[in-house]
Residue, then its C-alpha position, 0 to 999 in steps of 0.5 A: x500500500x502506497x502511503x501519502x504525505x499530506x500537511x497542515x501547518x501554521x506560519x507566523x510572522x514572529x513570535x506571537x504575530x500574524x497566523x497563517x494557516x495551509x495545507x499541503x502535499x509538499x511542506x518544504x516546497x510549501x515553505x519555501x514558496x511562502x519565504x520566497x514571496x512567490x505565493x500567497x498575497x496574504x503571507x507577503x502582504x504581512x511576511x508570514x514566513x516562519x514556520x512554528x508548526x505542522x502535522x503530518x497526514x496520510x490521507x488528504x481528506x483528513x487534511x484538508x479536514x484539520x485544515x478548515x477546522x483550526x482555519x475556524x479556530x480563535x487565534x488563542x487556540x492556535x497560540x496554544x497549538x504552537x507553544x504546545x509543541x514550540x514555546x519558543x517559536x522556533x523556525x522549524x523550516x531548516x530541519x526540513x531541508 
């Protein structure tokens, strides 16, 4: 059985600042997209770039799924969300590459 790769993420602009939620089948390239400022009006309008945290799914519907729920979210359980796994708001991105 083939297995599938499939992530929600959370980008911040700094500790504590602008959220942006997505969701994808690649997170580095994802990533990388955001950093270069090629994609997303909304993360280069605000330079939303860091990633603080992901999770990883084998099935897309379960993605995407995860994704609109914490897309409704109040911003203090996103907060939550990140400081549970990253209190100090680490980049995570350059383990990934």
């Amino acid at each position: 059985m083939r297995e599938y790769n499939f992530y929600v993420y959370i980008l911040a602009s700094n500790i504590g600042g602008t959220l942006y939620t997505g969701m994808t089948n690649d997170l580095a390239r994802r990533v990388s997209q955001h950093r270069d400022k090629s994609v997303a009006a909304f993360t280069r309008r605000y330079n939303v770039s860091r990633l603080v945290w992901f999770e990883h799914h084998n099935d897309v519907r379960a993605a995407i799924s995860r994704e609109k729920q914490i897309k409704r979210w109040k911003r203090a359980w996103k907060i939550r969300l990140v400081e549970e796994v990253n209190p100090d708001w680490h980049d995570l991105f350059p383990g990934l590459v």
